[in-house]
C-alpha distance (Angstrom), angle and dihedral (degrees) to the residues before:
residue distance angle dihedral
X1 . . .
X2 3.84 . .
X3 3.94 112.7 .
X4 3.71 141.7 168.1
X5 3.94 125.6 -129.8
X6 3.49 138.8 162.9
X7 3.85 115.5 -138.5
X8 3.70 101.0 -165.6
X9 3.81 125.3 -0.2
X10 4.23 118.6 -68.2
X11 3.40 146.7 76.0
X12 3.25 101.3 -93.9
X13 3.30 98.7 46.4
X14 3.70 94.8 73.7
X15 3.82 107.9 109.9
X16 3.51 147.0 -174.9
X17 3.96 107.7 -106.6
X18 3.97 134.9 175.9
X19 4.20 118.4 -137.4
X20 3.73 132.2 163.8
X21 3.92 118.9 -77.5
X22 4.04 97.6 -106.0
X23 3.75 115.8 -124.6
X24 3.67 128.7 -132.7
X25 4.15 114.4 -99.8
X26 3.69 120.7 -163.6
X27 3.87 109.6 -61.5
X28 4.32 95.1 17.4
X29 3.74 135.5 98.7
X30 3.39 126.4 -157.8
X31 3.92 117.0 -130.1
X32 3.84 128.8 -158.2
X33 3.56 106.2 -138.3
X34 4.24 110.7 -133.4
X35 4.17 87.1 173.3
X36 3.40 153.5 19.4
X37 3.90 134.8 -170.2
X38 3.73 123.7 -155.9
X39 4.07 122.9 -134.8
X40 4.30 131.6 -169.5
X41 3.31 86.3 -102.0
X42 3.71 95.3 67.4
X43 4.16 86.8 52.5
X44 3.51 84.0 59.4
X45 3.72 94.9 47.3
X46 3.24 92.0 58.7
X47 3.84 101.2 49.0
X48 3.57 84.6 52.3
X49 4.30 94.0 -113.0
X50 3.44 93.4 108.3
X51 4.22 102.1 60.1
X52 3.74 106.2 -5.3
X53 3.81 87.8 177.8
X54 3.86 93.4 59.5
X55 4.04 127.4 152.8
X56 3.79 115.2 -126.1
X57 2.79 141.5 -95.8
X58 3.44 99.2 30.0
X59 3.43 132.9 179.2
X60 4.35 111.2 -142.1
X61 3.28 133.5 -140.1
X62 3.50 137.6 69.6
X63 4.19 111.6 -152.8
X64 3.89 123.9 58.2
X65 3.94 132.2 142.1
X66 3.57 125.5 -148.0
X67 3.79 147.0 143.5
X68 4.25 121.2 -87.0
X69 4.08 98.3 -113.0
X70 3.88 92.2 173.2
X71 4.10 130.1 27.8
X72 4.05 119.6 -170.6
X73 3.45 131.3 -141.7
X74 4.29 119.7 -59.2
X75 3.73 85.3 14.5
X76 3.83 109.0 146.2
X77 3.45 113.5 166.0
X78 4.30 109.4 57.9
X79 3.84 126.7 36.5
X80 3.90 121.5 -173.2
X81 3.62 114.3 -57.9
X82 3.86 98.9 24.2
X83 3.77 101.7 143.2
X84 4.27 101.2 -134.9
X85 3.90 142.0 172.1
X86 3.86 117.5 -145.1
X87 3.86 108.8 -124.7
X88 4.29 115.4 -119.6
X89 3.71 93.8 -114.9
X90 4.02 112.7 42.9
X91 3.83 83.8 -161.8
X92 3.78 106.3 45.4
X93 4.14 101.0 87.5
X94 3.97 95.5 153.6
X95 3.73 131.1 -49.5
X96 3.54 129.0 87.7
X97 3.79 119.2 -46.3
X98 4.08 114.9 -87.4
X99 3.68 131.4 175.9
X100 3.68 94.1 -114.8
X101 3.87 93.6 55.8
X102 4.59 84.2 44.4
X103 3.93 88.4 62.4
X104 3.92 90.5 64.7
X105 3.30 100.4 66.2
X106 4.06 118.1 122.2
X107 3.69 125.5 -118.2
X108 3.37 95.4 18.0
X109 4.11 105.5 100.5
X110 3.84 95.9 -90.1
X111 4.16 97.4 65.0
X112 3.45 125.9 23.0
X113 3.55 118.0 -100.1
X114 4.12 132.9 -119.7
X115 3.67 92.0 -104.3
X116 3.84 86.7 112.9
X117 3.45 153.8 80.1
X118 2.99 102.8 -112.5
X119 4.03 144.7 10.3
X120 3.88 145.8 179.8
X121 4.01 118.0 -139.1
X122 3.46 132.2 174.2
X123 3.99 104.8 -95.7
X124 4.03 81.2 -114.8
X125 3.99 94.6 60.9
X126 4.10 88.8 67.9
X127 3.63 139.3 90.4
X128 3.55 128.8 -174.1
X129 3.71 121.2 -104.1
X130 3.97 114.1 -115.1
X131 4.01 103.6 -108.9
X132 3.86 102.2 -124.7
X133 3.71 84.8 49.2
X134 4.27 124.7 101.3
X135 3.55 119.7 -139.9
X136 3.67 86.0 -109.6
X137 3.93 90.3 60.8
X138 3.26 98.5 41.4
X139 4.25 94.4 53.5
X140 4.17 86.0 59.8
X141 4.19 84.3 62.4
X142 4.16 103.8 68.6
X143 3.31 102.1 78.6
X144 4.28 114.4 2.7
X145 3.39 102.3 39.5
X146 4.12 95.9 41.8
X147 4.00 82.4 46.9
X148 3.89 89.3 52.3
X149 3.29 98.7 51.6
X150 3.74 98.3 40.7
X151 3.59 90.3 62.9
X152 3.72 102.9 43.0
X153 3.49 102.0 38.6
X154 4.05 106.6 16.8
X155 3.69 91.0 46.1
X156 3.47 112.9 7.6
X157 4.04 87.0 42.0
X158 3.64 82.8 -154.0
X159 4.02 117.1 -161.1
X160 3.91 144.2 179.0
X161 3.60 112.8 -55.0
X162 4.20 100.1 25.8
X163 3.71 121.8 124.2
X164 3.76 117.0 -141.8
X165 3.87 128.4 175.5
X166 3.66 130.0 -146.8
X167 3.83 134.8 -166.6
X168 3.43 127.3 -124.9
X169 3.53 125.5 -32.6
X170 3.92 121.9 -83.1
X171 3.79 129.1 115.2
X172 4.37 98.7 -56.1
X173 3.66 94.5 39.4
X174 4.36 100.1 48.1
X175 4.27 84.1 47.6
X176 3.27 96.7 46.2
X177 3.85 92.6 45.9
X178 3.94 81.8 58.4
X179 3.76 100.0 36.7
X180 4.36 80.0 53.3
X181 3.84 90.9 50.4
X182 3.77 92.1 39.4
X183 3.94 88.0 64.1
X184 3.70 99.7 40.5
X185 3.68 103.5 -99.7
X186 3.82 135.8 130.9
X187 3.48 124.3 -103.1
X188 4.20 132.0 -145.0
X189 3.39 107.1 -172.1
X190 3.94 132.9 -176.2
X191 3.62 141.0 -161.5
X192 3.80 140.7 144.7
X193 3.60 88.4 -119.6
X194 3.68 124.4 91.1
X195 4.10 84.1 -170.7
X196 3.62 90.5 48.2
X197 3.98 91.4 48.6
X198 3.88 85.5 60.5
X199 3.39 86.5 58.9
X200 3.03 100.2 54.7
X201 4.18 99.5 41.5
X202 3.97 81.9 65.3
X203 3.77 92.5 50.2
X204 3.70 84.9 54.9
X205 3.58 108.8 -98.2
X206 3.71 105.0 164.5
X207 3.90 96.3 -151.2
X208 3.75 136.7 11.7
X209 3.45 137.4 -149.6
X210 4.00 128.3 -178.8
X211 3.73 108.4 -140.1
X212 3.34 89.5 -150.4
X213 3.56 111.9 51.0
X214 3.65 83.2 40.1
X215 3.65 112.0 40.7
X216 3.96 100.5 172.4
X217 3.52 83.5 58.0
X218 3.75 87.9 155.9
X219 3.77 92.0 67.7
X220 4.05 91.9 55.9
X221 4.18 89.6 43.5
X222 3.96 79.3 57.9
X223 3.30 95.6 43.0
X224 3.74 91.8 47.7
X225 3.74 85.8 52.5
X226 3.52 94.9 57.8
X227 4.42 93.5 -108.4
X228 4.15 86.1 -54.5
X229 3.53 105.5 90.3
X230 3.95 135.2 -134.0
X231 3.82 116.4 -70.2
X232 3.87 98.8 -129.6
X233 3.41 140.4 15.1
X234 3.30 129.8 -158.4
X235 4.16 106.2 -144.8
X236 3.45 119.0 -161.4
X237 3.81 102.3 150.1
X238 3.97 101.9 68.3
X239 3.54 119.9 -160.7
X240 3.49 98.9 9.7
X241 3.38 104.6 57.9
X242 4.18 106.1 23.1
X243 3.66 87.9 100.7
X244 3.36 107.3 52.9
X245 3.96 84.4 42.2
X246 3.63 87.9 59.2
X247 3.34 95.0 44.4
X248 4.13 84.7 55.6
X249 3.85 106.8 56.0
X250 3.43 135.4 78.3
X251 3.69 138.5 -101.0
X252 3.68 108.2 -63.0
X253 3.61 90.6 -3.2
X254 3.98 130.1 146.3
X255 3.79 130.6 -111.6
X256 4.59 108.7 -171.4
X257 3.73 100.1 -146.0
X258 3.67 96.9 -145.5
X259 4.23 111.8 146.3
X260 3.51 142.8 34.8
X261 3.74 100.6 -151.3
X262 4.04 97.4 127.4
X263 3.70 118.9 66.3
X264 3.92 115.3 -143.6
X265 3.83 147.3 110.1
X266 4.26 142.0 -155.4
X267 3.56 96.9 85.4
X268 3.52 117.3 171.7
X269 3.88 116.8 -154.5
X270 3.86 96.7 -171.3
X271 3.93 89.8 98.0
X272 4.00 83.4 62.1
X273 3.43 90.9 57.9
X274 3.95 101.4 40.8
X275 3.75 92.2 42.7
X276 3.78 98.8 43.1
X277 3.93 93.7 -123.3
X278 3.84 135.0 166.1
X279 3.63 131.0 -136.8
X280 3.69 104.6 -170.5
X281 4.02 113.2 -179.5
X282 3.66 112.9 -132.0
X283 4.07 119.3 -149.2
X284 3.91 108.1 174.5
X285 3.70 106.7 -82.5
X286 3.80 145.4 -122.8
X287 3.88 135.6 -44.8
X288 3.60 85.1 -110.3
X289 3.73 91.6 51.2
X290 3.17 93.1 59.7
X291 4.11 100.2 39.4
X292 4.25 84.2 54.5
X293 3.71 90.7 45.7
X294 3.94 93.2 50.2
X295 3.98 82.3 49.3
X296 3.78 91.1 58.5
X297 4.07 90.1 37.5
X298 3.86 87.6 50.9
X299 4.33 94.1 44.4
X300 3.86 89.5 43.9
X301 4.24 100.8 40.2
X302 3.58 91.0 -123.8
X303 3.35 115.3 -164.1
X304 3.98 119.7 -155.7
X305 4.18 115.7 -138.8
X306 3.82 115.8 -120.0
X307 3.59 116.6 -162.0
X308 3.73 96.3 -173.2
X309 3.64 144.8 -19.4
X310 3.66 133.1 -136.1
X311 4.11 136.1 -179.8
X312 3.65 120.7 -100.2
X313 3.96 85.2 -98.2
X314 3.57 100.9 57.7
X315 4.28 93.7 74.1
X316 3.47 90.4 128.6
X317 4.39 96.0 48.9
X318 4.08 88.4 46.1
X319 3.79 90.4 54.6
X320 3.89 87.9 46.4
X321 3.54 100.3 45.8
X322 4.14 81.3 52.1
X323 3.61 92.9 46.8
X324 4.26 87.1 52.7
X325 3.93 91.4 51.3
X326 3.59 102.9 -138.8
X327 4.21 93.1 126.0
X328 3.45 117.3 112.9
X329 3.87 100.5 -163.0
X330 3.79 126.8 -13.1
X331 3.73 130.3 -18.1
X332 3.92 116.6 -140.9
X333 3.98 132.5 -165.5
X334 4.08 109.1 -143.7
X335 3.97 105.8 -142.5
């Protein structure tokens, strides 16, 4: 079978590589891969930030949809033809989150990645695909969407009449803006692209603010907010932002650390303290996560954004356009 793998850190060290089709042991199926969606994290796989301690060769990525082709012995859950996503952490079933259960997640230097063919998982490491959903769809879910939804309704237990803000507008923000509308609430949303704000007005952002023409965009989320503040943010840029984020929520109010998009430093925690905040850090979620977000998905026709598609041989141009930020949404490779 065809497969991707990096054998040292880089870019351009991501080749095209040849390995046996794997074979179905008691209790695994074997799924063709039709799609695969790309995440941050695998930019910072590649650059060697994300595990500096990796195994090679290793195949990347973490979130791909296919159909079961192959089920072993004592497995009960898939027969041939069952269209399936692999979950981000093999290990993480339900529960609370553990080390143990963070070191099986795919595409990350432990497990190989989706960036394949083909691929044996344990029967338990699968969900099914919502019906009205393509394979394409479906690959942008893994990862984004189960992140999304773990911090706005797992943690955040979001409800009808909240108001959360998101930055910018890659894969965690645009679900989260839908997750948010899904449940009634009101959405402030931010980019540094009038185009992009657009976007995200007919996604159902309730305000917008452009981070760039207005750079203490905390004040106007305030002032949006009447002086209170929103009740959750979601927080993908890190350093950069946490601040102002802070500086944005309510009283006792929760900000999901999730990225680390925006470079910066000096932050001051004694607003946490005097305002009674939480920062809660987000890391994908649960097989059961996901299976009661694809419920919701399925219930509610949810359809996932795609910013672009490319072929199964453009790797290399999908991690590039991600690395130039011009995606609104998820990016997808078509197998």
């Amino acid at each position: 079978m065809k497969t991707y793998e990096y054998r040292q850190f880089g870019l351009e060290n991501l080749v095209l590589a040849e390995r046996d089709k794997p074979q179905a042991a008691a209790g695994q199926a074997v799924v063709k891969f039709r799609a695969a969606s790309l995440n941050y994290r695998d930019l910072l796989f590649a650059k060697g930030v994300y595990n500096p301690r990796a195994r090679f060769p290793a195949v990347p990525l973490s979130d791909g949809a296919g159909e079961v082709v192959a089920a072993g012995d004592k497995v009960t859950r898939w027969k041939v033809g069952d269209r399936v996503c692999p979950i981000f952490m093999q290990g993480w079933i339900d529960g609370e989150r553990s080390l143990e259960k963070a070191r099986t997640s795919l595409g990350g230097g432990e497990l190989d990645g989706v960036l394949r063919e083909y691929g044996a998982f344990d029967e338990s490491g699968l969900v099914r695909i919502p019906d009205h959903l393509s394979f394409e769809e479906a690959a942008t879910l893994p990862c984004a969407a189960v992140t999304a939804w773990d911090a706005l309704v797992c943690v955040a237990k979001l409800k009808a009449g909240d108001t959360i803000l998101t930055l910018g507008t890659g894969g965690v923000s645009v679900f989260a803006i839908q997750f948010a509308k899904m449940h009634g609430a009101r959405v402030i949303a931010t980019s540094s692209s009038d185009e992009k704000l657009e976007e995200v007005r007919e996604l159902g952002a309730d305000e917008i603010i452009n981070y760039k023409k207005t750079p203490d965009w905390d004040h106007e989320v305030l002032r949006m907010t009447d002086g209170t503040g929103v009740d959750c943010v979601v927080e993908v840029g890190g350093a950069g932002t946490l601040a102002k984020s802070v500086a944005a929520t309510r009283m006792g109010g929760l900000i999901c650390v999730i990225g680390v998009l925006a470079s910066g430093g000096g932050f001051n925690p004694v607003q946490i303290l005097m305002r009674g905040l939480c920062l809660q850090g987000i890391f994908v979620g649960s097989r059961r996560m996901f299976e009661d977000m694809n419920r919701a998905i399925a219930v509610n026709r949810l359809r996932p954004v795609i910013s672009k598609t490319f072929n199964f041989d453009q790797a290399r141009e999908a991690l590039a356009y991600m690395e130039s930020g011009s995606h609104f949404g998820k990016i997808v490779l078509n197998f």
